[in-house]
C-alpha positions as CSV (number, residue, x, y, z in Angstrom):
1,X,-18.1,-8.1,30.2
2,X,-16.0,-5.4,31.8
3,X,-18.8,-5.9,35.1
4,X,-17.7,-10.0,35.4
5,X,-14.6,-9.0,34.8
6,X,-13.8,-6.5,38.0
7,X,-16.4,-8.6,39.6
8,X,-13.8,-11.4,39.3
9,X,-10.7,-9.7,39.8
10,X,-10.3,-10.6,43.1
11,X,-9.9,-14.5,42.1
12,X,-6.2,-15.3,40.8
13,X,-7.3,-18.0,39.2
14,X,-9.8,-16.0,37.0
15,X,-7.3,-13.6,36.4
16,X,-4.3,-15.9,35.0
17,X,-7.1,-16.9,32.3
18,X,-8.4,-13.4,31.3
19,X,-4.7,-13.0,30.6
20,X,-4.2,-16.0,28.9
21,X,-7.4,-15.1,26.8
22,X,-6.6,-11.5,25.9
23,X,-2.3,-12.4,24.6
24,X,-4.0,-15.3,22.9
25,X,-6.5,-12.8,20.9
26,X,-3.3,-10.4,20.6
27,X,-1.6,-13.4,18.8
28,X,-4.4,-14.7,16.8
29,X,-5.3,-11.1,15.3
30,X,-1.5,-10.8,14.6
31,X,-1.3,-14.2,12.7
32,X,-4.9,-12.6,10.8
33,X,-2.9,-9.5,10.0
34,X,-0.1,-11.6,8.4
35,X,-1.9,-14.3,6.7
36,X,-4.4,-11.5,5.3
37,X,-1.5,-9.0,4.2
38,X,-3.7,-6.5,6.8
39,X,-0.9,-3.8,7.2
40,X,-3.1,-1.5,10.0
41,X,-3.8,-4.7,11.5
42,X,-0.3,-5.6,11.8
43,X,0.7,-2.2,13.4
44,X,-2.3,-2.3,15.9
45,X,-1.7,-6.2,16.9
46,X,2.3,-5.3,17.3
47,X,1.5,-2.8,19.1
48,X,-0.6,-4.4,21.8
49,X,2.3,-7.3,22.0
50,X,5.0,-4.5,23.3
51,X,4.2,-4.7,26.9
52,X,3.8,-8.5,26.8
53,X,7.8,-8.2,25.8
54,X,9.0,-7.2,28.5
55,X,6.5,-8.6,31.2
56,X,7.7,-12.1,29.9
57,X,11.5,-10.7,29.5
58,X,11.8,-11.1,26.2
59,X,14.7,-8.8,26.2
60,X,15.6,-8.3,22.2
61,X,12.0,-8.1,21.1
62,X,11.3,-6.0,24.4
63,X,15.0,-3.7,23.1
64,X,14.2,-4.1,19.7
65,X,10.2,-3.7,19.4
66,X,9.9,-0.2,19.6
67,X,12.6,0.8,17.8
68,X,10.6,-1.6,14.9
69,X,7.5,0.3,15.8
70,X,8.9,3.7,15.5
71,X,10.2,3.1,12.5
72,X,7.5,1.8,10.7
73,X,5.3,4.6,11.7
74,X,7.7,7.2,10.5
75,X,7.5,5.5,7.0
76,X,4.1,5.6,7.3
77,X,3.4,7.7,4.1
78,X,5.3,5.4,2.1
79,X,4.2,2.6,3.7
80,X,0.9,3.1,3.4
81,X,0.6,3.5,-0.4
82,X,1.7,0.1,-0.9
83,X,1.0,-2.5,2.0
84,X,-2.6,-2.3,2.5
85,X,-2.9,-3.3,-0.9
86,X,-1.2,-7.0,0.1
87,X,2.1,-6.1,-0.5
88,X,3.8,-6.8,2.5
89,X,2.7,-10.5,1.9
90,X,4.0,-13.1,-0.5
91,X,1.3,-15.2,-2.3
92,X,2.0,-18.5,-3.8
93,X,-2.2,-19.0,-4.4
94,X,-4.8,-16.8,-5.1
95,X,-6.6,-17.8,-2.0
96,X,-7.0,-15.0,0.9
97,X,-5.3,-16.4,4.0
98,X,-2.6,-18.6,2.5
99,X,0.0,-15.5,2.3
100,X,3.6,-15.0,4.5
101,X,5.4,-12.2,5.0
102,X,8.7,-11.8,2.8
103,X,11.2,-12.7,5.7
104,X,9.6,-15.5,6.4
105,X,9.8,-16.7,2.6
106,X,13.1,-16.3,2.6
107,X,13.3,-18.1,5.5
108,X,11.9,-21.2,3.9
109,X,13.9,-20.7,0.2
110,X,17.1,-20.8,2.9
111,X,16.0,-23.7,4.6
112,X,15.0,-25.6,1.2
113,X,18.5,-24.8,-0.3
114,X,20.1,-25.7,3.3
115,X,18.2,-29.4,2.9
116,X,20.2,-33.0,1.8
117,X,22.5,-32.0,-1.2
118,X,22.0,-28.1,-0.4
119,X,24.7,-25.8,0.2
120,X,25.9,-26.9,3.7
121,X,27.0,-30.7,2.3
122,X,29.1,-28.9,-0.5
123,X,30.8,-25.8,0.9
124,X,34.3,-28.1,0.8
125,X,34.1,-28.5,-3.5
126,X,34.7,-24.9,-4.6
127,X,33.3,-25.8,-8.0
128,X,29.6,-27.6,-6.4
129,X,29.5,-23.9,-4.3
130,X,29.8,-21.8,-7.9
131,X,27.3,-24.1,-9.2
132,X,25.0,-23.9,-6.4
133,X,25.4,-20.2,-6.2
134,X,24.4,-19.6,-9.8
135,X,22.0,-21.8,-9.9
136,X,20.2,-20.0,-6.8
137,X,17.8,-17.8,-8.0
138,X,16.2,-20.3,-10.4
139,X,15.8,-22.7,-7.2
140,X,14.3,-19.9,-5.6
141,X,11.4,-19.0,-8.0
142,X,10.5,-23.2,-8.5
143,X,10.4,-23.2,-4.9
């Protein structure tokens, strides 16, 4: 492959698709990491997507990427007890590749609670806020 390859480089056209191709693998083994709770995965496919950050001038997750990076691989003894294991995921099934990551769980309890009759229709009524606001945590576990 890596004979086509420099046996093609001279054609642009050729070259926009190898690119395409390889950030599309980059993206699909990071969506395989995250679905499958893969934590080396994660760190590997995040890791490939830094320079694609600031080709594309992304400028937070270009700023912001390796700093992420950096930490995560200083916590890597205590990270690495617990998230190969599938802890970095949450599971609502016991099937394999139906799993998110935590932020993005919350993400969707916010946006559920956020909805018709959630908390942004009843922020003026004091006492449907207190109600709302106790009454959170249950929401989020039938959710």
């Amino acid at each position: 492959m890596e004979e086509f390859d420099q046996a093609h480089s001279d054609n642009p056209k050729f070259m926009l698709w190898s690119t395409d191709m390889s950030m599309v693998k980059i993206l699909l083994d990071f969506i395989r990491a995250e679905r499958s709770g893969n934590w080396m995965q994660h760190v590997e496919a995040f890791t490939a997507m830094l320079p694609w950050f600031t080709i594309y001038d992304h400028t937070n997750y270009a700023r912001w990427g390796p700093v992420y990076l950096a930490d995560i691989k200083s916590w890597r003894r205590q990270l690495h007890a617990e998230f190969p294991d599938g802890k970095i995921v949450v599971k609502r099934t016991k099937r394999r590749f139906y799993q998110v990551l935590a932020d993005q769980a919350i993400e969707w309890i916010n946006k559920t609670c956020k909805m018709h009759y959630g908390i942004i229709s009843m922020t003026r009524n004091d006492q449907a806020t207190e109600k709302f606001i106790v009454t959170w945590s249950k929401r989020s576990c039938i959710s």
